[in-house]
N, C-alpha and C positions, 0 to 999 in steps of 0.2 A: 349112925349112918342109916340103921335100917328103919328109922323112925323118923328122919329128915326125907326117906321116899315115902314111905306110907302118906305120911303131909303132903309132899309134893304130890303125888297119884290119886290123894283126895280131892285138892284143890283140882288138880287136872281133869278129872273124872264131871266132876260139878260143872265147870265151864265145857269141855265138851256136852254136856248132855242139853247146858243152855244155847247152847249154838247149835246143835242138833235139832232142839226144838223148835227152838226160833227159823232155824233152814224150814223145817214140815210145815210151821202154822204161813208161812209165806207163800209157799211152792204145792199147797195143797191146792187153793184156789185157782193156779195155773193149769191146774187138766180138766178143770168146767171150762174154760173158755179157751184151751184152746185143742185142737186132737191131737195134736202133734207132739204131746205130752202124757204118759200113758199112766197108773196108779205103781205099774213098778219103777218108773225113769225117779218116780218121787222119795218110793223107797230105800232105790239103793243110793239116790242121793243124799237122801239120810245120812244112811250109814257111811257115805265114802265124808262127809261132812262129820261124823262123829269122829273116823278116824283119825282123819288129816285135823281139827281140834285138838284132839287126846294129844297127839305127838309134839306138836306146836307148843301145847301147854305143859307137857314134861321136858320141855327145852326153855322155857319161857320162867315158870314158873318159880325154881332152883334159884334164882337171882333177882325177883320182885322177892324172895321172902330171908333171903339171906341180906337185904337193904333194911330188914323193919328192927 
């Protein structure tokens, strides 16, 4: 059990962090062109984009890996 989460929280972990990043390298560009967008609106989208990942993919993930 406690090695079927570690897995799952690894997996989860990994895909948040790539959709986290992928959110930054997107949404970085958007406060050069526009003001209305500030260095922290970017940051904490980051992270509210890491979170809402993380949880999605420990709900997600328990059933793509219990399918292989």
């Amino acid at each position: 059990m406690a090695l079927q989460f570690a897995r799952t929280l690894g997996f989860s972990s990994v895909t948040a962090l790539a959709v986290g990043t992928l959110f930054y390298v997107l949404s970085a560009g958007k406060g050069v062109t526009s003001a209305a967008y500030t260095v922290n609106d970017t940051y904490l989208g980051t992270g509210f984009v890491f979170v809402l990942a993380l949880v999605i993919g420990l709900v997600v993930w328990p059933g793509v890996l219990e399918k292989k």
